[in-house]
C-alpha positions in Angstrom: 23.2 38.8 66.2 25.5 41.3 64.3 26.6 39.9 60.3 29.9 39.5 60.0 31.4 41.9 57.7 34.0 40.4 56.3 31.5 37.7 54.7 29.5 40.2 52.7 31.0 39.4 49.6 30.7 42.8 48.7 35.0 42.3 47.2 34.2 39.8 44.8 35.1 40.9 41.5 32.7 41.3 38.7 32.0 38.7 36.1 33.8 39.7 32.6 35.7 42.4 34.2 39.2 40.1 35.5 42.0 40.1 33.3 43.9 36.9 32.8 47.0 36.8 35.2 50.5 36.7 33.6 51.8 34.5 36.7 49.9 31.3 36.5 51.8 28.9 38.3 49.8 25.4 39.2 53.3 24.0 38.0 56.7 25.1 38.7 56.8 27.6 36.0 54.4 29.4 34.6 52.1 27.4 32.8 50.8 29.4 29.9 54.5 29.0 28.5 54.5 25.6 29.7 51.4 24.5 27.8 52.9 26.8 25.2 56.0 24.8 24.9 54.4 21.5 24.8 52.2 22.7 21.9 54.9 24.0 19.8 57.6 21.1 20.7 55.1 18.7 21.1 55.6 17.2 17.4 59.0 16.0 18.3 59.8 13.3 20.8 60.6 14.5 23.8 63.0 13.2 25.8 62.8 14.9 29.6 60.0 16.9 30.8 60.1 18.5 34.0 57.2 20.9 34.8 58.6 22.0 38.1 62.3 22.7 36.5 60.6 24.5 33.6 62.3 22.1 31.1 61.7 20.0 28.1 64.4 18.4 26.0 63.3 16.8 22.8 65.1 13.3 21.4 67.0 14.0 17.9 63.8 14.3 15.5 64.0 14.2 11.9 61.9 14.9 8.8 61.1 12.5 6.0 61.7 15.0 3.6 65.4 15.8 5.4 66.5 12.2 6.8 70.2 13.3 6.8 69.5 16.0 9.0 68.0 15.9 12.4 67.5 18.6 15.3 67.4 18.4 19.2 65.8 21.4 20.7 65.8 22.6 24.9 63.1 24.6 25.8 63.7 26.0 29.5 61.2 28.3 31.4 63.1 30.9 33.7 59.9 32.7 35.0 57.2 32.5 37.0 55.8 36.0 34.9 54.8 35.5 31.0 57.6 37.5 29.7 59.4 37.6 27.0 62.5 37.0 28.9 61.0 34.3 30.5 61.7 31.8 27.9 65.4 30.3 26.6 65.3 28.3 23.3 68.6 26.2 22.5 68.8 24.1 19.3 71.4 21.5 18.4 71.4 20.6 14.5 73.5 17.5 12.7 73.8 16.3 9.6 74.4 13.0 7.9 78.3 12.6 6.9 79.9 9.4 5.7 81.6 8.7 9.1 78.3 9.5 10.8 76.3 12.2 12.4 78.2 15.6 13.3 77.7 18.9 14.5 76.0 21.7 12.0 74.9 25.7 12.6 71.6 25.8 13.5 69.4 28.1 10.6 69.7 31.9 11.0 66.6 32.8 12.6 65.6 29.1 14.1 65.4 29.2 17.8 64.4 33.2 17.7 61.2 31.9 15.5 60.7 29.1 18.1 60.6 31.5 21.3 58.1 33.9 19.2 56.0 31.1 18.3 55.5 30.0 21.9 55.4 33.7 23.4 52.8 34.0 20.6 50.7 30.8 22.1 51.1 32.0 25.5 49.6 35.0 25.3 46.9 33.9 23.1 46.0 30.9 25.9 46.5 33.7 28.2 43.6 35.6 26.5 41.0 32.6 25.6 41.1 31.6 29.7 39.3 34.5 30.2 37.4 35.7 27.2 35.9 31.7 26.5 
């Protein structure tokens, strides 16, 4: 009886040599800037989290040290690729007035810092799946 040649296993790629993938997509999305997301965000409470729509909305989350002032932030993944322009960071910022909470500008910088932060993570859980 002949081997079959297509079962040699002669394709299989060498140990060490495979670079991570930049679509990883068990979820929805992809999930290094899912997991990415979570681990930046993660310190707020979240509100909705929906793997497969690539979203996470946080609940209004303030700091002891800035109780008048309190953030919401929407973290959306538009990609199935880790790209940069795979990721949209909104923020919503309010402060404390006498008649209540209402509307402020969001720091200079703020959600650009967020989105470089988790394209940061990304990449580097990107890196440690295959080099740990």
């Amino acid at each position: 009886m002949a081997p079959l040649a297509a079962c040699g296993g002669k394709d299989k790629p060498q140990p060490g040599t495979a670079e991570a993938p930049a679509r990883l997509t068990t979820i929805g999305v992809n999930a290094y800037l899912w997991r990415a997301s979570l681990d930046t965000i993660g310190f707020m409470p979240l509100s909705q989290v929906d793997s497969n729509g690539g979203v996470i909305i946080t609940d209004w989350y303030a700091t002891q040290q800035s109780p008048n002032e309190r953030v919401k932030v929407t973290v959306a993944i538009l990609d199935t690729d880790l790209r940069s322009d795979a990721i949209k960071v909104t923020a919503i910022r309010q402060t404390l007035a006498g008649s209540g909470w209402i509307d402020a500008p969001v720091r200079a910088g703020t959600v650009q810092k967020l989105e470089e932060t988790i394209l940061t993570r990304a990449r580097d859980l990107r890196r440690a799946q295959f080099s740990g």
